[in-house]
N, C-alpha and C positions, 0 to 999 in steps of 0.2 A: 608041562604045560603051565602049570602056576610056578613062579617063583618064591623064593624066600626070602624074605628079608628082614633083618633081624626076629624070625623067627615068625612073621604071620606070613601065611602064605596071601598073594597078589596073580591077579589074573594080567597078562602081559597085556590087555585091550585097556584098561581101565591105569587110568593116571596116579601116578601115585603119589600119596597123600604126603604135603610136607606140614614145618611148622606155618603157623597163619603168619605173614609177613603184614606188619602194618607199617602206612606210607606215614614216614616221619614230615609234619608240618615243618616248614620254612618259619623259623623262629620267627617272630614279627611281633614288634612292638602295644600293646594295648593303647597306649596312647594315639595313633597311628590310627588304628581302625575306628578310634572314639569321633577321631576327625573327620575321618573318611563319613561316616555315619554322619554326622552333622551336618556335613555339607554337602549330604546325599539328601538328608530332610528338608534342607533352607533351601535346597535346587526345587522340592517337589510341593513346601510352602509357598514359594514364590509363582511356580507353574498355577499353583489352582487359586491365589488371590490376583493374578492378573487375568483369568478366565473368567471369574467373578465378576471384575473389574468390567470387562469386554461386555460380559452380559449386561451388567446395571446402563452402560452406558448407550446399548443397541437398545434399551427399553425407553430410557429418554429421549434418541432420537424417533422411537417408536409415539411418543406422545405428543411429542413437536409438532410429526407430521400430520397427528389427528386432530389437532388443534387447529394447523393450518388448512387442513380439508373442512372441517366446520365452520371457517371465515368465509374459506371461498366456496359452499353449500349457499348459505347466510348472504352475503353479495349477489351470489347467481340470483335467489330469491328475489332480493330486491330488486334486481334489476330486470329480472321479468314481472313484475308488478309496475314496474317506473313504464315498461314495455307496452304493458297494457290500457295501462291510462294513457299512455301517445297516441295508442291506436282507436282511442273511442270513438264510435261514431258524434257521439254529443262534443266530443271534444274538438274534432276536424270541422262539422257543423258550425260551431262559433268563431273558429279562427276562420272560415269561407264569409261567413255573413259580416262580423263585427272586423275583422283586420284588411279584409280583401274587398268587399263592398260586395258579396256576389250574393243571386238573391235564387230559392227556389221557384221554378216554373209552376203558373197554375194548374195548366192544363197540358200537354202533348197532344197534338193533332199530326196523325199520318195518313196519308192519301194512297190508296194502292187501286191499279189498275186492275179493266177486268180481264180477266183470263179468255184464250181466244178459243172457239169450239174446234181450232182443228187439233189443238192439242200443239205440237210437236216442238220446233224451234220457237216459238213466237211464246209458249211457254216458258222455256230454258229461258229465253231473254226476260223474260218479266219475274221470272223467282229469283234471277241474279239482279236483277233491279231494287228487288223489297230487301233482297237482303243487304245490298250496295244501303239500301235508305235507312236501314235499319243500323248500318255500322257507321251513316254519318250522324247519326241520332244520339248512338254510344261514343263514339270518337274524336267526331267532328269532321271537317271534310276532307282533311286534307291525309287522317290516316284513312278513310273512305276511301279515299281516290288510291293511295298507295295499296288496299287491297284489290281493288279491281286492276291494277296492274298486276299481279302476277297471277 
């Protein structure tokens, strides 16, 4: 069951034991590898100063853009303030009276009929009447009359 081999016995399962075989390197120049190196570093200096590079410059178009959203913040402003001075009441008042000649009414006088006791259509007609009078009042007559058309 065990073997012999030169004189120590081996069990026939178990692999038998040689001298250590070391894998002889492929002679290669130092100079060679010094290059290689070098120009494995100036590939990997190069990679992370144009990363850098990419970063600095996505930060200045980051500051551009914040500069030109504060112009046009700054504009929108003003120009809802220019906005609201157009819309004054004091300010439409003077261009009606001083550039248009147009003058405020003293008084409003409306006349409205009286309502009839039976109630029913004769009503309907006379509430569409105040209100017909009431929108040539606000409109004038002619958008009056285009309400009672439809």
């Amino acid at each position: 069951m065990l073997k012999r081999h030169n004189g120590i016995r081996r069990h026939p399962l178990l692999p038998e034991k040689h001298e250590r075989v070391v894998a002889k390197k492929k002679p290669c120049c130092l100079r060679t590898e010094c290059l290689l190196s070098a120009i494995v570093i100036g590939l990997l200096a190069l990679f992370v100063t144009w990363g850098s590079s990419a970063i600095v410059n996505a930060g200045y178009d980051l500051v551009q853009a914040r500069a030109c959203l504060n112009r046009a913040e700054k504009d929108n402003e003003i120009l809802r303030l220019e906005l609201a001075q157009l819309k004054s009441p004091q300010r439409i008042r003077e261009i009606a009276v001083n550039e248009l000649g147009l003058r405020q009414p003293n008084a409003v006088y409306m006349a409205a009929a009286k309502p009839s006791e039976s109630g029913g259509l004769a009503a309907r007609n006379q509430d569409e009447y105040l209100a017909a009078s009431r929108r040539t009042f606000l409109f004038g007559n002619s958008r009056a009359e285009a309400h009672n058309l439809r």
